[in-house]
N, CA, C and O of each residue as an XYZ file, in Angstrom:
284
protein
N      -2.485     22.632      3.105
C      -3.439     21.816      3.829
C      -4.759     21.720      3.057
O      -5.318     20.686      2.692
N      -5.179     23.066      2.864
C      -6.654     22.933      1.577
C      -6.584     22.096      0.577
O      -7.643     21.758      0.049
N      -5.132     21.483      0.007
C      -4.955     20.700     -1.276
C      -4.930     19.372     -0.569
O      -5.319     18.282     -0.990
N      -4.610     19.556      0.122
C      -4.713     17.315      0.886
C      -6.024     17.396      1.323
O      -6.628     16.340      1.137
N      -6.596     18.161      1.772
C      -8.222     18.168      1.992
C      -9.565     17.697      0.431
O     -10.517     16.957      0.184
N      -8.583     18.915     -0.276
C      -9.525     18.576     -1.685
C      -9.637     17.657     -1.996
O     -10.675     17.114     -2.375
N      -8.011     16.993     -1.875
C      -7.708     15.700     -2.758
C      -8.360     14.572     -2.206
O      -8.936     13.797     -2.969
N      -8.349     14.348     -0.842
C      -9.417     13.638      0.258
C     -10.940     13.432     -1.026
O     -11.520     12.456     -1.502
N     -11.024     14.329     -1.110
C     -12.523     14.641     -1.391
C     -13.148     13.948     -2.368
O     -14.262     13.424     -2.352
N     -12.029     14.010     -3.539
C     -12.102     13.424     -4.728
C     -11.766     11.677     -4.493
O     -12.618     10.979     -5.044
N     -11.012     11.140     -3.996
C     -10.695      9.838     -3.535
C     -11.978      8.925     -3.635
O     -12.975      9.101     -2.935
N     -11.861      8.040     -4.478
C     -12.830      6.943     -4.821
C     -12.999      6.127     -3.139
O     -12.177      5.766     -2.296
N     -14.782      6.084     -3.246
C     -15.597      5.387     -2.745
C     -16.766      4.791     -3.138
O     -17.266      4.940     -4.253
N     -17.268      4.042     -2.153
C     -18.243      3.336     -2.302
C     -19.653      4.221     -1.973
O     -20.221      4.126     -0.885
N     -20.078      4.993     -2.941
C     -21.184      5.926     -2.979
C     -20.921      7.036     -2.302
O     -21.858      7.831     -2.228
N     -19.902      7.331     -1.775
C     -19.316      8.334     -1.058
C     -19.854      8.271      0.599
O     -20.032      9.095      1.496
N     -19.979      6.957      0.450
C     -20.358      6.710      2.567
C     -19.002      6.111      3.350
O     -18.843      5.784      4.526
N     -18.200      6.106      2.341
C     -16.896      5.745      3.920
C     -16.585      7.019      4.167
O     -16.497      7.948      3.364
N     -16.372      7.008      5.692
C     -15.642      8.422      6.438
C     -13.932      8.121      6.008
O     -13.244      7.127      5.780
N     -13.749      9.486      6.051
C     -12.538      9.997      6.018
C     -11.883      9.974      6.825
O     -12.688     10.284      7.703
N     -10.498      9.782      7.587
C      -9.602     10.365      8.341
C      -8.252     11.122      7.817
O      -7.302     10.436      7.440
N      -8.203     12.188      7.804
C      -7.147     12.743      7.313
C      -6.228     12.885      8.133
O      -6.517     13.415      9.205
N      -4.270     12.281      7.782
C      -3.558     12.293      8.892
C      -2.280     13.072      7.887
O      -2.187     12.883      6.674
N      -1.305     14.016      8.740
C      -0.721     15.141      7.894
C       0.510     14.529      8.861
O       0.423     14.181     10.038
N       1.645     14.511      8.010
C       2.522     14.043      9.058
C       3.804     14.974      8.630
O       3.546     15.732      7.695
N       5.255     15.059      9.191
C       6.126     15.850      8.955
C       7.135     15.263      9.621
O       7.080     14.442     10.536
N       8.403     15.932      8.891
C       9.474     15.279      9.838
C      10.386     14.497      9.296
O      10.989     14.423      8.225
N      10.316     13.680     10.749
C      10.939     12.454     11.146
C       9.974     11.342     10.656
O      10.338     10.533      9.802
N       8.916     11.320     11.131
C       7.687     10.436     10.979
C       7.221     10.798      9.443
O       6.490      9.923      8.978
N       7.421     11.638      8.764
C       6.746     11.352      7.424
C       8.039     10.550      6.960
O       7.619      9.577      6.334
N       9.454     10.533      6.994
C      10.395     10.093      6.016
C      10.315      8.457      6.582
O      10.512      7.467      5.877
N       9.840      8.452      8.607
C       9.545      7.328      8.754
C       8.522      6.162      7.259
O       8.812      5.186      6.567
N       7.090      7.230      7.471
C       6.855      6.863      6.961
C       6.767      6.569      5.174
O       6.070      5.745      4.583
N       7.382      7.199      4.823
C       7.705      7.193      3.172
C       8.444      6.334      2.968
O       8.359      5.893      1.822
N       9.445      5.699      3.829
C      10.618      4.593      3.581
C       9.357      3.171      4.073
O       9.498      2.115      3.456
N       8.508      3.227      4.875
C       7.949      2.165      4.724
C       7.029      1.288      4.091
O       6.763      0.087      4.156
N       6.360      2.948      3.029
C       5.266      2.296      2.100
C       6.353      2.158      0.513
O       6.077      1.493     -0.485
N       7.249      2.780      0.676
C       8.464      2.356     -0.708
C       8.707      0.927     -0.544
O       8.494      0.143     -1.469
N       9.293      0.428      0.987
C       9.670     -0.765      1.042
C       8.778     -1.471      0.744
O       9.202     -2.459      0.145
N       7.299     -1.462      0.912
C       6.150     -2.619      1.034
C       6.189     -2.535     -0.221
O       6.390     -3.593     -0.819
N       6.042     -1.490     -0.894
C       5.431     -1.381     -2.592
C       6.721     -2.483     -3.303
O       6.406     -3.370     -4.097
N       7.891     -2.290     -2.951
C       8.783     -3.022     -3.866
C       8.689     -4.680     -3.626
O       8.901     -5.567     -4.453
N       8.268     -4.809     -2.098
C       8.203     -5.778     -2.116
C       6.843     -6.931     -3.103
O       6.968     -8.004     -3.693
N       5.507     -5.915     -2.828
C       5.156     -6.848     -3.820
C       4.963     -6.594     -4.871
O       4.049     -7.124     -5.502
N       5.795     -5.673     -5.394
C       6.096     -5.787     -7.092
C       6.876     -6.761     -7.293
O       6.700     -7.548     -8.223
N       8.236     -6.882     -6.120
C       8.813     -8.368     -6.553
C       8.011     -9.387     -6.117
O       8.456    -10.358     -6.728
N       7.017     -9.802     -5.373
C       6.379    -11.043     -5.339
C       5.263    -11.369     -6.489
O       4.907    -12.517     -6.757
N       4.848    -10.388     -7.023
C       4.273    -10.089     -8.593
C       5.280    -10.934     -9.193
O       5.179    -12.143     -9.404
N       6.365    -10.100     -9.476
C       7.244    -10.482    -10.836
C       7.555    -12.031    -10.283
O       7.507    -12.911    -11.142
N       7.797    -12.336     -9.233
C       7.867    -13.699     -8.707
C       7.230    -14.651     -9.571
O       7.550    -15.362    -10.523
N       5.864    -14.315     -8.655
C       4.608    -15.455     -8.968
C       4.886    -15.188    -10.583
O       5.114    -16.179    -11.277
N       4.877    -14.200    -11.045
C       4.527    -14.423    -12.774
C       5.600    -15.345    -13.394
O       5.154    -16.089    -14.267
N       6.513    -15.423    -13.211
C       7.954    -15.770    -13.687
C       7.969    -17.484    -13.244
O       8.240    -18.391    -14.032
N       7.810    -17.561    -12.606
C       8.507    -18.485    -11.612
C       7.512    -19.564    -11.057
O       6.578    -19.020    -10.468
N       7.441    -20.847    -11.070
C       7.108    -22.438    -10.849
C       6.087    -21.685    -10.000
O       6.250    -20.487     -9.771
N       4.836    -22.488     -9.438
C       3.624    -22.294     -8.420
C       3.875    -22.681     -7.000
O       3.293    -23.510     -6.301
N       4.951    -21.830     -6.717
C       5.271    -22.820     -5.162
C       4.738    -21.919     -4.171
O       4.568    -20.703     -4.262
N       4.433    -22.921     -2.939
C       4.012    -21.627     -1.690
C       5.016    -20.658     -1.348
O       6.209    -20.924     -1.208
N       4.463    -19.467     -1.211
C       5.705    -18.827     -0.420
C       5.721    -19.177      0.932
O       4.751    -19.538      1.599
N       7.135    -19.019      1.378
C       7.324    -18.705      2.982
C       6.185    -17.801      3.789
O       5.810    -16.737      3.296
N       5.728    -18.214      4.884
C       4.815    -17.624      5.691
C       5.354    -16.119      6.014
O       6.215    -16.089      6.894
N       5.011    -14.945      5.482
C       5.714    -13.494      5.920
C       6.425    -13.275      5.585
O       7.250    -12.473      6.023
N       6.476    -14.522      3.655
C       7.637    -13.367      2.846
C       6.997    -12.429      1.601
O       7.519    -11.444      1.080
N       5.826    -12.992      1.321
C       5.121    -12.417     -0.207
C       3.792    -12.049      0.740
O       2.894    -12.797      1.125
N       4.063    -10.170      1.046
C       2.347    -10.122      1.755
C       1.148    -10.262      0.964
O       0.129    -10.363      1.647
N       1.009    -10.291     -0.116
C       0.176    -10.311     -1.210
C       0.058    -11.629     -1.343
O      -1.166    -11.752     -1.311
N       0.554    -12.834     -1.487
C       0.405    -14.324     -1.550
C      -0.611    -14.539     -0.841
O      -1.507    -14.793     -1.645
N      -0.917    -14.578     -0.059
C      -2.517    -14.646      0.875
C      -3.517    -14.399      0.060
O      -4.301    -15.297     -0.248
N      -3.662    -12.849     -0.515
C      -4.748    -12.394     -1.078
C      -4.964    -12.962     -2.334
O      -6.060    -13.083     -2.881
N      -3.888    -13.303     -2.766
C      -3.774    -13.468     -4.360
C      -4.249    -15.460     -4.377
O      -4.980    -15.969     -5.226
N      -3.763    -16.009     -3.527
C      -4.587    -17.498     -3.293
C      -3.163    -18.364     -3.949
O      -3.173    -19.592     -4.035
């Protein structure tokens, strides 16, 4: 627990004024959550390799979550 605290600590900010929330999870709910930030990450690595590769077309509304940000 002292090492996810430290590591908190060190975590880039903006002059060091955003608050922290530290959330520790286990389980069921951490593998919940580990399968859902794997899935997001792959997804927009493939909408990356997409857009780079591939003609300038819109994506589908809620298929490339990054297409929004990226314009």
């Amino acid at each position: 627990m002292r090492g996810v605290l430290e590591d908190a600590q060190t975590a880039p900010s903006n002059c060091n004024t955003q608050p922290w929330t530290v959330h520790v999870v286990s389980g069921a709910a951490r593998e919940t959550l580990s399968k859902g930030l794997l899935q997001t990450d792959e997804t927009r690595r493939a909408c990356r390799a997409a857009s780079a590769a591939g003609p300038r077309l819109p994506p589908l509304p809620g298929s490339c979550p990054t297409a929004a940000a990226s314009g």
